[in-house]
mmCIF entry with sequence, helices, sheets and N, C-alpha, C, O atoms, coordinates in Angstrom:
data_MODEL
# 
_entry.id   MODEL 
# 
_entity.id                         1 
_entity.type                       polymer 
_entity.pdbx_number_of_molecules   1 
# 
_entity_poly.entity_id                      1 
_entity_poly.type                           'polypeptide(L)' 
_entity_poly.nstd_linkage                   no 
_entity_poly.nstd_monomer                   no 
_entity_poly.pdbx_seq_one_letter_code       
;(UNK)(UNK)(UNK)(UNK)(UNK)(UNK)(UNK)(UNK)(UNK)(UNK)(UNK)(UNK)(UNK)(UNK)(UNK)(UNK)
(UNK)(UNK)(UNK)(UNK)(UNK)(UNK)(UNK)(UNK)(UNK)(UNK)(UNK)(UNK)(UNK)(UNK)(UNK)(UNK)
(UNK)(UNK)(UNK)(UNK)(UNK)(UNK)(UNK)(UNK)(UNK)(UNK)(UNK)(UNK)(UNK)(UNK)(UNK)(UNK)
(UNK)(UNK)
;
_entity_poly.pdbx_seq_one_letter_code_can   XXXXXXXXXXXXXXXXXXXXXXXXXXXXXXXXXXXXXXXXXXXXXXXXXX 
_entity_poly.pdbx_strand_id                 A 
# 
loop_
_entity_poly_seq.entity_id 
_entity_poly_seq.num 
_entity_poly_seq.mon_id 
_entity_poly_seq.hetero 
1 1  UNK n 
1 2  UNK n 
1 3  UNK n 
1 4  UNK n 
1 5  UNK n 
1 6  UNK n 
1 7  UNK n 
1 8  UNK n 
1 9  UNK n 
1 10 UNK n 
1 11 UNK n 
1 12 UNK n 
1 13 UNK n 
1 14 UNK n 
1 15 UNK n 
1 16 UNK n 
1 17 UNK n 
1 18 UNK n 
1 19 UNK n 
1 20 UNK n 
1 21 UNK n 
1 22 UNK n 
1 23 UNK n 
1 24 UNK n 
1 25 UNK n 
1 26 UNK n 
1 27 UNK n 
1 28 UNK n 
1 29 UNK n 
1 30 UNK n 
1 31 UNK n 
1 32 UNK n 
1 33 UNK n 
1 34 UNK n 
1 35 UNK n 
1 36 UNK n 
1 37 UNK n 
1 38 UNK n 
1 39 UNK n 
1 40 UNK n 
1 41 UNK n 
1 42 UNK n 
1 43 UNK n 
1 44 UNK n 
1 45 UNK n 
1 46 UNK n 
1 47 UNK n 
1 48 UNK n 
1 49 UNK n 
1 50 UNK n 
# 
_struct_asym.id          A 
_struct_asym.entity_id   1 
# 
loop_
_struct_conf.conf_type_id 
_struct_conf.id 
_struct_conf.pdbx_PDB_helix_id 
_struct_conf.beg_label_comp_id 
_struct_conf.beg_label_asym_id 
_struct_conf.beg_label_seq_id 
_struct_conf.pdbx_beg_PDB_ins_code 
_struct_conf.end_label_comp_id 
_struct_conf.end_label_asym_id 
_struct_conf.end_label_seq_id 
_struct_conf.pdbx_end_PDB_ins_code 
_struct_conf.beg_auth_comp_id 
_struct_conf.beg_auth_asym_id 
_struct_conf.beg_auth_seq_id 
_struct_conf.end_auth_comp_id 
_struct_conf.end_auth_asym_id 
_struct_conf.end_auth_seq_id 
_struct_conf.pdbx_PDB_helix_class 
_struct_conf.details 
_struct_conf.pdbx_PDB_helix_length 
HELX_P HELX_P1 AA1 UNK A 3  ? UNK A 6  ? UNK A 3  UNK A 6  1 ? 4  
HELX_P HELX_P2 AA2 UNK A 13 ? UNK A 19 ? UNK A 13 UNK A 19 1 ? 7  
HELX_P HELX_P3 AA3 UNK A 21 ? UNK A 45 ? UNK A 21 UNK A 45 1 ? 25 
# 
_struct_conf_type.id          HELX_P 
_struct_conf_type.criteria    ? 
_struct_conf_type.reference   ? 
# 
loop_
_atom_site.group_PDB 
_atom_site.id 
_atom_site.type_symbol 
_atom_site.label_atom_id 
_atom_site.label_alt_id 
_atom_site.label_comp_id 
_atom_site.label_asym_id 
_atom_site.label_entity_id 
_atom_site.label_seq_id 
_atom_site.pdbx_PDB_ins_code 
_atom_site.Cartn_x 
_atom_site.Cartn_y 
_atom_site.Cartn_z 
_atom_site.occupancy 
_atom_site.B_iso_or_equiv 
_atom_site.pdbx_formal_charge 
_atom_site.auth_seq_id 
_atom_site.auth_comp_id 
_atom_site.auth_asym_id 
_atom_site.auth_atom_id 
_atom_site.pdbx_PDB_model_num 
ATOM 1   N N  . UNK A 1 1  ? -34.843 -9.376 13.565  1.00 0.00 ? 1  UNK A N  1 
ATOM 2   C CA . UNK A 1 1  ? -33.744 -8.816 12.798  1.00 0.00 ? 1  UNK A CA 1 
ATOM 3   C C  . UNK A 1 1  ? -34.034 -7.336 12.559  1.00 0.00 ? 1  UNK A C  1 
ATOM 4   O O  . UNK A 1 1  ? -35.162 -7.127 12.114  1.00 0.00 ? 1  UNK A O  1 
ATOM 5   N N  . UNK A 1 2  ? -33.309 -6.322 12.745  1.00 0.00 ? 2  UNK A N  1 
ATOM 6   C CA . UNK A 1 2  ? -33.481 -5.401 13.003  1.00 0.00 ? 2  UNK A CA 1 
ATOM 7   C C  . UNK A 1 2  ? -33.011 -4.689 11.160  1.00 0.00 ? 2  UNK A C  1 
ATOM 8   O O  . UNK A 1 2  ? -32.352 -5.418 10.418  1.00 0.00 ? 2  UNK A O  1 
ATOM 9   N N  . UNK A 1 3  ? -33.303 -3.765 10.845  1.00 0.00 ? 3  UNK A N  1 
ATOM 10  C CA . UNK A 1 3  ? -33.008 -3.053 9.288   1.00 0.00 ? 3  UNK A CA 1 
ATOM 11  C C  . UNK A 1 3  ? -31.565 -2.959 9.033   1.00 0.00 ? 3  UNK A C  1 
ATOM 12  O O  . UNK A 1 3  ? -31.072 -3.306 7.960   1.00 0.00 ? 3  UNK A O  1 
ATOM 13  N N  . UNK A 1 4  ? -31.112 -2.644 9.692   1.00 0.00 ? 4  UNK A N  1 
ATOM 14  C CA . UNK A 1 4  ? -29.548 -2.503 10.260  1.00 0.00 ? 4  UNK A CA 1 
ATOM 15  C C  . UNK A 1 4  ? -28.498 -3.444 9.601   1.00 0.00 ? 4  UNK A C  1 
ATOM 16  O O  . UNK A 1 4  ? -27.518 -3.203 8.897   1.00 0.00 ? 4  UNK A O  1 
ATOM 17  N N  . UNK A 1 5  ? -29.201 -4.946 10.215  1.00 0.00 ? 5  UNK A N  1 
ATOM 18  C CA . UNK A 1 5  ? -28.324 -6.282 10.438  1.00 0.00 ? 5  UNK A CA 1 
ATOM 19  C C  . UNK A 1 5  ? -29.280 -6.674 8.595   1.00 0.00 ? 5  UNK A C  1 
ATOM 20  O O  . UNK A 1 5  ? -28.648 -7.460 7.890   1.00 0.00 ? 5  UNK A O  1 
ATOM 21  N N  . UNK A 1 6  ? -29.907 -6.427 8.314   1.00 0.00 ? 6  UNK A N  1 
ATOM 22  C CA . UNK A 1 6  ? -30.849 -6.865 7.065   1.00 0.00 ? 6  UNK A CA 1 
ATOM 23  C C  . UNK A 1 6  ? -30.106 -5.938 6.127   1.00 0.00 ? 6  UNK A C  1 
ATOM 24  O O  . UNK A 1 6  ? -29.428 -6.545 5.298   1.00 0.00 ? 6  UNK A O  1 
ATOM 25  N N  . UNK A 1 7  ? -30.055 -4.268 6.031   1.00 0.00 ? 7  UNK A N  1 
ATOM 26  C CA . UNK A 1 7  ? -29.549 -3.811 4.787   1.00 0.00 ? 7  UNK A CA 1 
ATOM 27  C C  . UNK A 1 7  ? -27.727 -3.983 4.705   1.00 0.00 ? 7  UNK A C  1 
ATOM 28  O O  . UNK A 1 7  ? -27.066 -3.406 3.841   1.00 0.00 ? 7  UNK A O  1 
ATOM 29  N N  . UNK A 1 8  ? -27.128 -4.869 5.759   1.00 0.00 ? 8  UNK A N  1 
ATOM 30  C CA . UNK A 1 8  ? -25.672 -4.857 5.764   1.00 0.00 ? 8  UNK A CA 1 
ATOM 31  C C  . UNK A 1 8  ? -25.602 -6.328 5.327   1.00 0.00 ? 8  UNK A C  1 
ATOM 32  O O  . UNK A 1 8  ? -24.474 -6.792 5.159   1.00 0.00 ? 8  UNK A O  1 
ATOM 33  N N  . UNK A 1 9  ? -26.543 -7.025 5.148   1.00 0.00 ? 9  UNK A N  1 
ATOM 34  C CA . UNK A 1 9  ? -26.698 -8.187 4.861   1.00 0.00 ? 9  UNK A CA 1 
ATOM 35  C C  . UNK A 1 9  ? -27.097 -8.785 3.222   1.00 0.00 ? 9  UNK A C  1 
ATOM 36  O O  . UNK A 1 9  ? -26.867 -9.895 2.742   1.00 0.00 ? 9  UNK A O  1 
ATOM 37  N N  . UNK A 1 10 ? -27.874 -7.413 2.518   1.00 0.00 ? 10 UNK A N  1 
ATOM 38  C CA . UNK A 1 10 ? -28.264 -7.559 1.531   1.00 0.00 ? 10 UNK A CA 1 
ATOM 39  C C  . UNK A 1 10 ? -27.336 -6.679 0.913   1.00 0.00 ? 10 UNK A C  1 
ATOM 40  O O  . UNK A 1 10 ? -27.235 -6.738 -0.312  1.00 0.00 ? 10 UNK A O  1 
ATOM 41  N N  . UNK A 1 11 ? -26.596 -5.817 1.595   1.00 0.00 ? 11 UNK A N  1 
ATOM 42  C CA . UNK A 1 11 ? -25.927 -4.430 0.763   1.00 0.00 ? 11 UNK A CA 1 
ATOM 43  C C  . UNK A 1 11 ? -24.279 -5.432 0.173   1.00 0.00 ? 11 UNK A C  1 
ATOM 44  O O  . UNK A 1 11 ? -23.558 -5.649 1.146   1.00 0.00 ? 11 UNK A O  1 
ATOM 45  N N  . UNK A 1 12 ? -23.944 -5.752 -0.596  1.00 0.00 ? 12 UNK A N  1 
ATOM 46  C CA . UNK A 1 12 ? -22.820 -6.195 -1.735  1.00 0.00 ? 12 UNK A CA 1 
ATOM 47  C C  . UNK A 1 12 ? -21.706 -5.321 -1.099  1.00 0.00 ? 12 UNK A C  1 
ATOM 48  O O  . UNK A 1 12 ? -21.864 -4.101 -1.065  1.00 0.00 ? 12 UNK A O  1 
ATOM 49  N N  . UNK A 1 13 ? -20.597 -5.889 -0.601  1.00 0.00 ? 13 UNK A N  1 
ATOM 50  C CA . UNK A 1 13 ? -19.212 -6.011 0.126   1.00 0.00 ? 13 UNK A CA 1 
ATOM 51  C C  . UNK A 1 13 ? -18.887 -4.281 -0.614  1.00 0.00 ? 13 UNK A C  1 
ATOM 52  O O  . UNK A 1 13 ? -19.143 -3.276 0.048   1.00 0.00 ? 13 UNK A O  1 
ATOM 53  N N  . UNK A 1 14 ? -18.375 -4.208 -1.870  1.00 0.00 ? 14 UNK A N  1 
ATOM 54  C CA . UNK A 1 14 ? -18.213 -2.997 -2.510  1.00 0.00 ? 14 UNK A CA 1 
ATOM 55  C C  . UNK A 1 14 ? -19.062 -2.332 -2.594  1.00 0.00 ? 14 UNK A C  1 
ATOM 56  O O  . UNK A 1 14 ? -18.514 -1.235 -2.709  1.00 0.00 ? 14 UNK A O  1 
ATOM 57  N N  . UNK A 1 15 ? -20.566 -2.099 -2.639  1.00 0.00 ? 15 UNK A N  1 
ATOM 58  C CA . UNK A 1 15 ? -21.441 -0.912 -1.827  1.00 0.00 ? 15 UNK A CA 1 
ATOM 59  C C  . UNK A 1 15 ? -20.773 -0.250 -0.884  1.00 0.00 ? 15 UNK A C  1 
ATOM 60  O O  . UNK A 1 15 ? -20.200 0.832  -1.010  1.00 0.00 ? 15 UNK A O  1 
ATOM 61  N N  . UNK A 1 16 ? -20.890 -1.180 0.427   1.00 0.00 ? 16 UNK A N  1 
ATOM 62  C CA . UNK A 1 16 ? -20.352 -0.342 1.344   1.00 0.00 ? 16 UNK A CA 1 
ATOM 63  C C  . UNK A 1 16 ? -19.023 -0.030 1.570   1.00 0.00 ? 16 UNK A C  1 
ATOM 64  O O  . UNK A 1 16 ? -18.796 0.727  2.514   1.00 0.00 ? 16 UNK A O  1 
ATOM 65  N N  . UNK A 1 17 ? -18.131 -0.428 0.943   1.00 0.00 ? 17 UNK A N  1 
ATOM 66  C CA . UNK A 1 17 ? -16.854 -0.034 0.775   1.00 0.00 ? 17 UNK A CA 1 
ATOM 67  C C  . UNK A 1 17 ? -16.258 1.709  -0.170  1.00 0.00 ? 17 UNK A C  1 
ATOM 68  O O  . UNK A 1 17 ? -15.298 2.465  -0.020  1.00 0.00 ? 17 UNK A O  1 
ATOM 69  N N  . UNK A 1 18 ? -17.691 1.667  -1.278  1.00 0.00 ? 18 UNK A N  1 
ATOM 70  C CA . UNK A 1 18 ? -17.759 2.974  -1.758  1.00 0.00 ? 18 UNK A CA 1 
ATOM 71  C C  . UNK A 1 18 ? -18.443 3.656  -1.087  1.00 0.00 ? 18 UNK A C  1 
ATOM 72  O O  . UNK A 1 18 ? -18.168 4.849  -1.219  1.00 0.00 ? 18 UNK A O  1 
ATOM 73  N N  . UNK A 1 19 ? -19.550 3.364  -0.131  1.00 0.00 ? 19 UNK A N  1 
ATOM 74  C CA . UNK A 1 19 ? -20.068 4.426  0.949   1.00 0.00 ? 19 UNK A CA 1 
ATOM 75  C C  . UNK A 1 19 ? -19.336 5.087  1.579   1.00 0.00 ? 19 UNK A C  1 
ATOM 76  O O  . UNK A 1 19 ? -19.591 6.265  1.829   1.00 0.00 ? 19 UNK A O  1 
ATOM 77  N N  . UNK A 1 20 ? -18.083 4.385  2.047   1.00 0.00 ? 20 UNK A N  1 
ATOM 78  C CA . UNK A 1 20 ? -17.241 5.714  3.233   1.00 0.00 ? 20 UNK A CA 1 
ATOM 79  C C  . UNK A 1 20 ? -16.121 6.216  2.285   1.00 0.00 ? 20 UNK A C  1 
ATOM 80  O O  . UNK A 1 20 ? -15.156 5.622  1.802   1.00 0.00 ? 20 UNK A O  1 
ATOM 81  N N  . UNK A 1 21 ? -16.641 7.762  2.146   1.00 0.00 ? 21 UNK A N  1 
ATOM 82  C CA . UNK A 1 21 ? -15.943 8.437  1.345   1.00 0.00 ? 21 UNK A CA 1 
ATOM 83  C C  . UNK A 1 21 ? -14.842 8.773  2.042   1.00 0.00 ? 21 UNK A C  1 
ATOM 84  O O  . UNK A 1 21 ? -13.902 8.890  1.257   1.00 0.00 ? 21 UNK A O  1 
ATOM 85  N N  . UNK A 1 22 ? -14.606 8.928  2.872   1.00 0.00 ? 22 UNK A N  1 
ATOM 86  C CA . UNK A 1 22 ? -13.110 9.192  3.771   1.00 0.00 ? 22 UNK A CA 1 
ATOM 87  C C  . UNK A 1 22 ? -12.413 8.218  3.393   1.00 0.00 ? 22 UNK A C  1 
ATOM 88  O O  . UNK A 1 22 ? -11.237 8.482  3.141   1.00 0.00 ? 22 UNK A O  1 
ATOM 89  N N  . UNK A 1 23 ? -12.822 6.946  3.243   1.00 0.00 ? 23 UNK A N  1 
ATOM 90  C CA . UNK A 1 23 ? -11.416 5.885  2.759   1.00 0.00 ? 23 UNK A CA 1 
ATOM 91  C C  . UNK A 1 23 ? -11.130 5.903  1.687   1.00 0.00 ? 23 UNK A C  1 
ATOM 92  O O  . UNK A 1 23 ? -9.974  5.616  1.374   1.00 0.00 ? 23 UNK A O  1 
ATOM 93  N N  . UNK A 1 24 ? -11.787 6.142  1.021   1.00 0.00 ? 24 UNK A N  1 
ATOM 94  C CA . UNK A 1 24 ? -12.018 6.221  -0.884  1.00 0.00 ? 24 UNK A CA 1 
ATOM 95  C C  . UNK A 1 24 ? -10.930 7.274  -0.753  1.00 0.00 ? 24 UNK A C  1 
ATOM 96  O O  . UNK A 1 24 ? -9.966  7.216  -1.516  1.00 0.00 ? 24 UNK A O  1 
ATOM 97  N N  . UNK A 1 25 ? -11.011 8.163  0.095   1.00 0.00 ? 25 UNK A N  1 
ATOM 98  C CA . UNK A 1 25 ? -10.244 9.692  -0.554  1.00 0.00 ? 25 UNK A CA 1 
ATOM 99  C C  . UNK A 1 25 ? -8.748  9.668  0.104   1.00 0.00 ? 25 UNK A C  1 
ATOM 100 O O  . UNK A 1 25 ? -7.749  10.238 -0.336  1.00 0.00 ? 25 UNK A O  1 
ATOM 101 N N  . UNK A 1 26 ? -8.859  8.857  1.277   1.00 0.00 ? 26 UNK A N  1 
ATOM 102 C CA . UNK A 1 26 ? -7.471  8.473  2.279   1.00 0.00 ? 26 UNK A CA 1 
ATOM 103 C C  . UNK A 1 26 ? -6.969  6.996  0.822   1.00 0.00 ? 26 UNK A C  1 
ATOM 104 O O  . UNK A 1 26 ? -5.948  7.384  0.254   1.00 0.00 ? 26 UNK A O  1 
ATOM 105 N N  . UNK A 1 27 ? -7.194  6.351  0.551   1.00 0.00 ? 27 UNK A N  1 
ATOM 106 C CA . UNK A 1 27 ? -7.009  5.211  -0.753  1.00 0.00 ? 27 UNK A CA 1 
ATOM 107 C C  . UNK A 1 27 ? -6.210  6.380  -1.618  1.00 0.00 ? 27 UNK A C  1 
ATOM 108 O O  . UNK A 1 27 ? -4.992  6.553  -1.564  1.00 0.00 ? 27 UNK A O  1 
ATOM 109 N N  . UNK A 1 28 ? -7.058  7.081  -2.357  1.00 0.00 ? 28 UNK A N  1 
ATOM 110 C CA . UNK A 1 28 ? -6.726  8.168  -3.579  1.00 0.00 ? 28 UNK A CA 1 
ATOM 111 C C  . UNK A 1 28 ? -5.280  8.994  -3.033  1.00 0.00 ? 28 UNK A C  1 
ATOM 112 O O  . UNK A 1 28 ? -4.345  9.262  -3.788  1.00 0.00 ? 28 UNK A O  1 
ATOM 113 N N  . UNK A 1 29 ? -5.310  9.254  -1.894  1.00 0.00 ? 29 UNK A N  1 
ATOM 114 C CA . UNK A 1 29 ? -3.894  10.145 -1.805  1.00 0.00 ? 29 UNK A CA 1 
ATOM 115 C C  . UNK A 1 29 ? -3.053  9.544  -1.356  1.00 0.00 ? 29 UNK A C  1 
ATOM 116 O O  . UNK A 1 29 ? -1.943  10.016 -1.602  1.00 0.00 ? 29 UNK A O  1 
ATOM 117 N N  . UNK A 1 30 ? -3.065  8.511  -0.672  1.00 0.00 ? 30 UNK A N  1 
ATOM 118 C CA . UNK A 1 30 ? -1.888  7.157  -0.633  1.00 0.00 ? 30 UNK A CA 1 
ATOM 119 C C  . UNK A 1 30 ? -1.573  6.766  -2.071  1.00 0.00 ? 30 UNK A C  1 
ATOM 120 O O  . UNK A 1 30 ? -0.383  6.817  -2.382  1.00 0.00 ? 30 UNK A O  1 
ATOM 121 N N  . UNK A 1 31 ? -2.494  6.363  -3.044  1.00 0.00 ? 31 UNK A N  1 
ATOM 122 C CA . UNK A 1 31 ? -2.104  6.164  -4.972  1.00 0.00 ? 31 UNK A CA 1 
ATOM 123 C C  . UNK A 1 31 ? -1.159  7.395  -5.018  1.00 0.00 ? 31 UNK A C  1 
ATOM 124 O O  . UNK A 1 31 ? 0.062   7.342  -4.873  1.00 0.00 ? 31 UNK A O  1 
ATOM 125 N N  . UNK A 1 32 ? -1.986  8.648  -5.269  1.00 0.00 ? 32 UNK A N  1 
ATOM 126 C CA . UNK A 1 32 ? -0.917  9.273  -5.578  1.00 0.00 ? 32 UNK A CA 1 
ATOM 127 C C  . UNK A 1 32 ? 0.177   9.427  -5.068  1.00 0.00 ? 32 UNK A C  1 
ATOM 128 O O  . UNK A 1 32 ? 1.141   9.470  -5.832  1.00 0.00 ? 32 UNK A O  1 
ATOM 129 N N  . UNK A 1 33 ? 0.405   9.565  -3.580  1.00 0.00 ? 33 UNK A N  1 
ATOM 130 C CA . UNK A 1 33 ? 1.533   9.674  -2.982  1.00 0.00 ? 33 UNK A CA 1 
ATOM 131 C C  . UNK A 1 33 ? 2.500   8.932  -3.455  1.00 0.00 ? 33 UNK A C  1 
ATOM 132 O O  . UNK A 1 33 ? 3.542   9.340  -3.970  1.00 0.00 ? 33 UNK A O  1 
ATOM 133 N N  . UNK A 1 34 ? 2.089   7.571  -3.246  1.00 0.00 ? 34 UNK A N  1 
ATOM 134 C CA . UNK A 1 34 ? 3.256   6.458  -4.047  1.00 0.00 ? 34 UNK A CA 1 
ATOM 135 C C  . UNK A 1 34 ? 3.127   6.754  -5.328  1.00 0.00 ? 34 UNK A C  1 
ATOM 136 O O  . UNK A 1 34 ? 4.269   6.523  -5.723  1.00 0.00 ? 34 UNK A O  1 
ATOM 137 N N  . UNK A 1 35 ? 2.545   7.095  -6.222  1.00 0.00 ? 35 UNK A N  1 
ATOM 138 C CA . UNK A 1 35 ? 2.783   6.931  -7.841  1.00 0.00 ? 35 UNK A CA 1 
ATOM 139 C C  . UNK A 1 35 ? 3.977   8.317  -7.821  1.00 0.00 ? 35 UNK A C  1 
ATOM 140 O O  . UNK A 1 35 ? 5.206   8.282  -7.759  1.00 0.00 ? 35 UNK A O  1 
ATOM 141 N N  . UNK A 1 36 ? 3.135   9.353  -7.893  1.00 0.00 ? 36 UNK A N  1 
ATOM 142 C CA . UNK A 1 36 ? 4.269   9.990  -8.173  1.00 0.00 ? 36 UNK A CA 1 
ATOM 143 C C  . UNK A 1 36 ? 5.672   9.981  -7.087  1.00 0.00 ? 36 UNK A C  1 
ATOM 144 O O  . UNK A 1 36 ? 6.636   10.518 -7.632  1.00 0.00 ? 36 UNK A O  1 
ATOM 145 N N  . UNK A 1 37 ? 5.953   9.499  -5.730  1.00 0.00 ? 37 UNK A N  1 
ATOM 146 C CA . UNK A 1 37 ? 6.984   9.419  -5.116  1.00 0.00 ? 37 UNK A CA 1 
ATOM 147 C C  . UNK A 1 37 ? 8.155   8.401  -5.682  1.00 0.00 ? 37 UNK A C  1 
ATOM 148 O O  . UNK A 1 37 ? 9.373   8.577  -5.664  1.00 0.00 ? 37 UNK A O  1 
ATOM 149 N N  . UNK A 1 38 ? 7.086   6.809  -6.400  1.00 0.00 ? 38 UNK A N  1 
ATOM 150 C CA . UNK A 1 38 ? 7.722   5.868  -7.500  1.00 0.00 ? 38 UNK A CA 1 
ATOM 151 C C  . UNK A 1 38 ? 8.695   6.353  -8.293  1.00 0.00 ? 38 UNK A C  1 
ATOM 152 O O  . UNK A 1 38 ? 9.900   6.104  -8.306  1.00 0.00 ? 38 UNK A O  1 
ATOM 153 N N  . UNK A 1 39 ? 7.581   7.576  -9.412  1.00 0.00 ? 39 UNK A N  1 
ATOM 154 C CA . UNK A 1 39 ? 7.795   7.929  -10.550 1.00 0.00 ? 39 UNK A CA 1 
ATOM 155 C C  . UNK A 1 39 ? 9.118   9.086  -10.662 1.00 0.00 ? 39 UNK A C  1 
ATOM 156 O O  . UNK A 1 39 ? 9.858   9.230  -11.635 1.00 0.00 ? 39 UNK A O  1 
ATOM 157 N N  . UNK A 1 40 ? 9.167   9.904  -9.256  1.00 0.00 ? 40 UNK A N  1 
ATOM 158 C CA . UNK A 1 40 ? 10.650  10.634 -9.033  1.00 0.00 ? 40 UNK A CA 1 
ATOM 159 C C  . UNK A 1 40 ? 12.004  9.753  -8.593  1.00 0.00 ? 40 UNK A C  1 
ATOM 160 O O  . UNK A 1 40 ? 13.181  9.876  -8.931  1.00 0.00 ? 40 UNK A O  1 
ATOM 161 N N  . UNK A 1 41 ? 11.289  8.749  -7.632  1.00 0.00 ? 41 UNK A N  1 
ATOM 162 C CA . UNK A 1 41 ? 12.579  7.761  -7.560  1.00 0.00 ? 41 UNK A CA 1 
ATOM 163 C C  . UNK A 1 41 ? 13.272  7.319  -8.615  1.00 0.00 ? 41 UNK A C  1 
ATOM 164 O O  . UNK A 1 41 ? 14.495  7.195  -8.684  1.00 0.00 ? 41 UNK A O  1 
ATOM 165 N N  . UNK A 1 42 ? 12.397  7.060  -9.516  1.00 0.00 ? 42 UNK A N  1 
ATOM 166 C CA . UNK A 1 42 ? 13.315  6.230  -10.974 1.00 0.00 ? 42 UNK A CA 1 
ATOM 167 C C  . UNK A 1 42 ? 13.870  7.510  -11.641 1.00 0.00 ? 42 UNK A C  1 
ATOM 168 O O  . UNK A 1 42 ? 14.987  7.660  -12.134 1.00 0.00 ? 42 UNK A O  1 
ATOM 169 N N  . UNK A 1 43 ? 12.784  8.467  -11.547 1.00 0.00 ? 43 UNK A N  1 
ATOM 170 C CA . UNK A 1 43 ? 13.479  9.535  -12.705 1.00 0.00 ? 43 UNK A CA 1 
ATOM 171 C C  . UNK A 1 43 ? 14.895  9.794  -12.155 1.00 0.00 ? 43 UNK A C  1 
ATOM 172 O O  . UNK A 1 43 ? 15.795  9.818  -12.994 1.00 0.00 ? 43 UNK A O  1 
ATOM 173 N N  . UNK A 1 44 ? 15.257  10.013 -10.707 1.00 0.00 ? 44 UNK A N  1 
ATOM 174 C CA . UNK A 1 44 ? 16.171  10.233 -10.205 1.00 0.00 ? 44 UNK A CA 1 
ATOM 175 C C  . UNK A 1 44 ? 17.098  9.227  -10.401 1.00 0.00 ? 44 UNK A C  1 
ATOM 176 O O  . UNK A 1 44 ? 18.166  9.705  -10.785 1.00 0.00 ? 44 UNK A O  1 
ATOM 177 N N  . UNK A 1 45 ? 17.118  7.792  -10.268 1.00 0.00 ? 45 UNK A N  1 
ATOM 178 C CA . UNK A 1 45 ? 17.885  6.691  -10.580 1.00 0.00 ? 45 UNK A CA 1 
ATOM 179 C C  . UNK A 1 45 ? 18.414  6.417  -12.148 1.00 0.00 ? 45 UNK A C  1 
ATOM 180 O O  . UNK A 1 45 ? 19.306  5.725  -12.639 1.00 0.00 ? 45 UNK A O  1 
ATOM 181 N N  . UNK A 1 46 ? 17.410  7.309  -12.665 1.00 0.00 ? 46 UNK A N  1 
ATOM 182 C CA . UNK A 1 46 ? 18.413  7.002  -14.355 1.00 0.00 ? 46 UNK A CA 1 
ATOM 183 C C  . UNK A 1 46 ? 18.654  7.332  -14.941 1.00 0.00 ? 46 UNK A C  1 
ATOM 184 O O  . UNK A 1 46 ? 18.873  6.982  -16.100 1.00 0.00 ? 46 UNK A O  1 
ATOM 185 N N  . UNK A 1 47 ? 18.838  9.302  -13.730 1.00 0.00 ? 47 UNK A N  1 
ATOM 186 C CA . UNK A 1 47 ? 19.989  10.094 -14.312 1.00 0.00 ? 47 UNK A CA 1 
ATOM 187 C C  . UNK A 1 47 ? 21.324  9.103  -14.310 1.00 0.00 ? 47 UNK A C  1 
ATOM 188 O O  . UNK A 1 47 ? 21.588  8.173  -13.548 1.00 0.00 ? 47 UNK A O  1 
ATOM 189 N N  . UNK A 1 48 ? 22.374  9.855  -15.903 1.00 0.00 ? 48 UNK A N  1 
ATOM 190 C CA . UNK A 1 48 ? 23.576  9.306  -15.808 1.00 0.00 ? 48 UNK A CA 1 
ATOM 191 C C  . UNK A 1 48 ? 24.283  9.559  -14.331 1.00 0.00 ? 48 UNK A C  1 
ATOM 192 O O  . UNK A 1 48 ? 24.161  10.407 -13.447 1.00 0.00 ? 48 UNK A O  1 
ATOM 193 N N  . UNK A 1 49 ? 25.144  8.285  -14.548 1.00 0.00 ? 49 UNK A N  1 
ATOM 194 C CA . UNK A 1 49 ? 26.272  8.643  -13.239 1.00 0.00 ? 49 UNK A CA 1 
ATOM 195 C C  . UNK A 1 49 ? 27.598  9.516  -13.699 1.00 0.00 ? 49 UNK A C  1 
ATOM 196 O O  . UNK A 1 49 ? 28.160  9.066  -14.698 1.00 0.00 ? 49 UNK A O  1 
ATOM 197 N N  . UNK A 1 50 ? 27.889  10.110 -13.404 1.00 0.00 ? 50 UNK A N  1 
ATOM 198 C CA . UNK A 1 50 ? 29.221  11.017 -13.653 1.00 0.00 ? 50 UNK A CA 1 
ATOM 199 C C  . UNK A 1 50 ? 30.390  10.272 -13.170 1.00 0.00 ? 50 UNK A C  1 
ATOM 200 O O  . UNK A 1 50 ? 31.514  10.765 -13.256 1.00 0.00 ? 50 UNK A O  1 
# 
């Protein structure tokens, strides 16, 4: 067994999921994207109607 197949084996699912900071940060601007894209849709939807 090589260190490799042993520390991916002992390393806990969310370790390595917070190791790759590129997804963490691609995750973070997809949140925001949708939160605030959400948060203008409604604001826009509940202006009165004329």
């Amino acid at each position: 067994m090589s260190t490799n197949e042993s520390r991916s084996s002992t390393t806990p699912f969310m370790q390595r999921l917070y190791d790759r900071i590129w997804l963490l940060a691609a995750a973070a601007f997809v949140f925001f994207l949708v939160a605030y894209v959400g948060w203008g849709v409604l604001d826009v939807l509940s202006l009165p109607a004329r």
